[in-house]
C-alpha positions in Angstrom: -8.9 -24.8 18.1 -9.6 -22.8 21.3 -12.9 -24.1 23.0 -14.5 -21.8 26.1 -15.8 -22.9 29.8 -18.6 -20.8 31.2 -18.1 -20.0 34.7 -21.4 -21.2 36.2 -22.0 -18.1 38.3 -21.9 -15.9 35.3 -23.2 -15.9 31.4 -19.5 -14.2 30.1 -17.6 -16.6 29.1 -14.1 -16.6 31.0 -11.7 -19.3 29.7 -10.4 -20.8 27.0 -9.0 -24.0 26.6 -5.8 -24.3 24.2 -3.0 -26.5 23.6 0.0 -26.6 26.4 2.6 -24.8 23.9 -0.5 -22.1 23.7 -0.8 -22.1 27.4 2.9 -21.5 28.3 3.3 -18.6 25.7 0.3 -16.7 27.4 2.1 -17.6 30.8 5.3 -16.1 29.8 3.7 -12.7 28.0 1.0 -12.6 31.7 5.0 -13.1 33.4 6.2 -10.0 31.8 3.3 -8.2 33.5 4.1 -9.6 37.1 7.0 -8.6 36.9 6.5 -5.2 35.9 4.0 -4.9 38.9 6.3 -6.4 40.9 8.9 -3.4 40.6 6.0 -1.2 40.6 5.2 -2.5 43.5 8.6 -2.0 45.2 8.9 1.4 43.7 5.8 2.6 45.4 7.0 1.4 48.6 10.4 3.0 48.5 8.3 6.4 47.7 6.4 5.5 51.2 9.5 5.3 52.9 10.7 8.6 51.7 6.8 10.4 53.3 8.0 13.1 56.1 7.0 12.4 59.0 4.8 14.3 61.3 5.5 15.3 65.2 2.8 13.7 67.6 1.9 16.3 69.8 -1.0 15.3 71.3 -1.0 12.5 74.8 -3.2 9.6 73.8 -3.6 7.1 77.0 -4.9 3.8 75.8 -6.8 1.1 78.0 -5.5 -2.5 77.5 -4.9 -5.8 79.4 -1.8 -3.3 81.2 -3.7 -0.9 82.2 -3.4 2.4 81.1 -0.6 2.8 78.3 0.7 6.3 76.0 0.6 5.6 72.6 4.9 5.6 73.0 4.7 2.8 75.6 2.9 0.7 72.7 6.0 0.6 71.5 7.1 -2.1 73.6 11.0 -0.8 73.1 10.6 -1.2 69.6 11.2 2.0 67.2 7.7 1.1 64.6 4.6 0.7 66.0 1.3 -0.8 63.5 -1.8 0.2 64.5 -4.8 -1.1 63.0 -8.1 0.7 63.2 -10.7 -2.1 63.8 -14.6 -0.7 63.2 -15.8 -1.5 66.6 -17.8 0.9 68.5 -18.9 1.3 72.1 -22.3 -0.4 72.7 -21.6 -3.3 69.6 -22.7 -6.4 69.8 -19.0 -7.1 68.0 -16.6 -6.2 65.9 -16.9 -5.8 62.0 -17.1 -8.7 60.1 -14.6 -6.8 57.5 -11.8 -6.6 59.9 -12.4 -9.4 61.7 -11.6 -10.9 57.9 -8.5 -8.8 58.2 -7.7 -9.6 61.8 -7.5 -13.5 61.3 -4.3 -12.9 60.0 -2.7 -10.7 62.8 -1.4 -13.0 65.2 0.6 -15.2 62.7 1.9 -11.5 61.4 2.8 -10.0 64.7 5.4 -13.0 65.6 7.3 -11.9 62.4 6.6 -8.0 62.9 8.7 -8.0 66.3 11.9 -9.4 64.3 11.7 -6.5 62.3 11.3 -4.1 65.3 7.6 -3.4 65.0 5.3 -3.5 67.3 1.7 -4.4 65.7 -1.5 -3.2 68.0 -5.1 -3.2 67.1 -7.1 0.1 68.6 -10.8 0.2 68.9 -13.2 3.0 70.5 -14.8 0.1 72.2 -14.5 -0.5 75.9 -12.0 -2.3 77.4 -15.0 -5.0 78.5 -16.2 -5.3 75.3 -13.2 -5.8 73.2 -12.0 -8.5 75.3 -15.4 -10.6 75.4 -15.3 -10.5 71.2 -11.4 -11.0 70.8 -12.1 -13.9 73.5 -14.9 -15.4 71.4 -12.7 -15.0 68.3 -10.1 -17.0 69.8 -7.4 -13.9 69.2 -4.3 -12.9 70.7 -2.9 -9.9 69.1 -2.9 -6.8 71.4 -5.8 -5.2 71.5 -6.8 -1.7 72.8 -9.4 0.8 74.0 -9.4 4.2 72.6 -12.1 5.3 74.6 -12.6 8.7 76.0 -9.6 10.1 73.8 -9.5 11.5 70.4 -6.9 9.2 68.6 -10.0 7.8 66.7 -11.1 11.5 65.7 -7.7 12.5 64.7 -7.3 9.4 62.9 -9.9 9.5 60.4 -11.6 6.4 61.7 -14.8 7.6 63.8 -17.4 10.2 63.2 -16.6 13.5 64.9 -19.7 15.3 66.7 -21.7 16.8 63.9 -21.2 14.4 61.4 -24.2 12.0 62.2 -26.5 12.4 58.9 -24.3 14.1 56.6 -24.2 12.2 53.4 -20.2 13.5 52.6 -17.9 12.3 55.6 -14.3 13.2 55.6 -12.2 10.2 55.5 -9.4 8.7 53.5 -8.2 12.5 53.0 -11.2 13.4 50.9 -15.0 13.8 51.1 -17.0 10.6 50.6 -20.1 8.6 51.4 -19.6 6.1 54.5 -22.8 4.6 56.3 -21.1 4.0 59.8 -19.5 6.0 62.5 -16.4 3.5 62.7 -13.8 3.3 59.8 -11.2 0.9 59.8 -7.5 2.0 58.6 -4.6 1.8 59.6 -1.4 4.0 61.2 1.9 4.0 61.2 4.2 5.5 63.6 7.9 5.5 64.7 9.8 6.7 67.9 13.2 8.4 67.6 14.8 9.9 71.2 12.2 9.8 73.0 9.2 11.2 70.5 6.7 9.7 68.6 6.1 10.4 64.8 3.2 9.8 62.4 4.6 8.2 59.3 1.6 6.9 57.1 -2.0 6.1 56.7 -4.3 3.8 54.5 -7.8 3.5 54.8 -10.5 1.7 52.5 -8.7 -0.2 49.6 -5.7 0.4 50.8 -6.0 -1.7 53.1 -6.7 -5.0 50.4 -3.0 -5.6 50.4 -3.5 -7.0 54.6 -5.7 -9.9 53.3 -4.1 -12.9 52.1 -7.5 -15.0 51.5 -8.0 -12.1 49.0 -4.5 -12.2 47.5 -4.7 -16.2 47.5 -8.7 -15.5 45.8 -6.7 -13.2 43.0 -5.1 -16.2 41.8 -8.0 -18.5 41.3 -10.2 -18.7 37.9 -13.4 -17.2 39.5 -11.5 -14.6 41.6 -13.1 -12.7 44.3 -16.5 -13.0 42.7 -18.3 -10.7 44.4 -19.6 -8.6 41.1 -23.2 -10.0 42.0 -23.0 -9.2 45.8 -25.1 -5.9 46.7 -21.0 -4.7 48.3 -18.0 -6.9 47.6 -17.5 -8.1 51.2 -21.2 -9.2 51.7 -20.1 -13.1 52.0 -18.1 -12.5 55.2 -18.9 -13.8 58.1 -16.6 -13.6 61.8 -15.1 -17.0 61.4 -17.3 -18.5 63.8 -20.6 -17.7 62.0 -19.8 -19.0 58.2 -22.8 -22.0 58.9 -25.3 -19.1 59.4 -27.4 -17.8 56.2 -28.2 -14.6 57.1 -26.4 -11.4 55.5 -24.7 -8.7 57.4 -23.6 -5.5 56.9 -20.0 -4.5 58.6 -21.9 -1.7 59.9 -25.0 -3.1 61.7 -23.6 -5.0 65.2 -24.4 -1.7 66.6 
């Protein structure tokens, strides 16, 4: 007979506890289920592949540890170029919590990306100054740039136009919907063929999920994320640094 565990955090019980024949026929059905996400998966990607593409018309000059750089010479003589969106806007004490989660994992990524000719940059509205003071308390290496003064963030979904300020619908992730700051994170995608550049995809919000491994690595434990009881599910991080600290903080409030 099947006996249940309580998860301590919760009153629902979430396990039971059968015999091992039990246990390996539920494995093998769950299997089935993988697997079928798995070509999912690989079906939806192949469908992102196939997007158009979209000319880049506009000159966007980036301020980095090079000095001033087009979005084509971010490149790097590679045809792919990653560009992740991280929320951090001028006059922040630091970056978001959120992507700083996300960003943890860049510089093991990036050594792999360039094998597969992409380039992987992170782009912020921040100044120069700033972002180098945070990404050297974070300990980070990726390359990291200033979109300041241009309108790559504007065009890109990921700050608040002029006018926006107060509006309870904002325009972002190609719909209208509530967001409470002025920085967004997402991410773009772009490629470089004789000599142009070309926007090739987006994500924004929860499509983004898929660049965290401690949430993937979280999806495969008995408790999960376990953020149901959280007043938003990424209210336990913390920047690496500050995980001893007690207080809670919003992504949105280093401003």
């Amino acid at each position: 007979m099947a006996t249940a565990i309580q998860n301590p955090t919760t009153t629902q019980t979430t396990a039971k506890i059968v015999s091992p024949s039990a246990w390996l026929a539920a494995r093998k059905e769950f299997l089935k289920k993988e697997r079928e996400f798995t070509h999912q998966r690989d079906e939806l990607s192949r469908l992102r592949r196939e997007l158009p593409w979209e000319r880049v018309e506009k000159q966007y000059v980036f301020e980095g540890s090079n000095g001033k750089e087009s979005l084509a010479d971010l490149f790097a003589g590679r045809s792919q170029l990653i560009a992740y969106h991280f929320m951090f806007g001028p006059g922040w004490k630091e970056g978001c919590p959120s992507c700083s989660f996300l960003a943890d994992s860049f510089d093991a990524a990036r050594v792999h990306l360039a094998q597969r000719d992409v380039t992987f940059v992170a782009i912020s509205r921040a100044t120069l100054p700033e972002i180098d003071a945070f990404q050297k308390r974070m300990g980070w290496r990726f390359k990291w740039l200033s979109s300041n003064g241009t309108d790559f963030n504007y065009d890109y979904q990921v700050s608040a136009p002029q006018g926006e300020a107060g509006k309870k619908q904002v325009y972002y992730n190609y719909e209208m919907t509530e967001f409470p700051s002025e920085e967004r994170p997402g991410l773009s995608v772009f490629a470089k063929r004789g000599g142009e550049v070309f926007h090739t995809y987006s994500s924004y919000a929860r499509g983004l999920d898929i660049l965290l491994p401690t949430y993937n690595f979280l999806d495969m434990t008995p408790k999960g994320r376990n953020e149901d009881s959280l007043p938003w599910p990424m209210a336990w991080v913390r920047h690496h640094d500050r995980y001893e600290e007690s207080k809670t903080e919003s992504c949105c409030s280093h401003k």
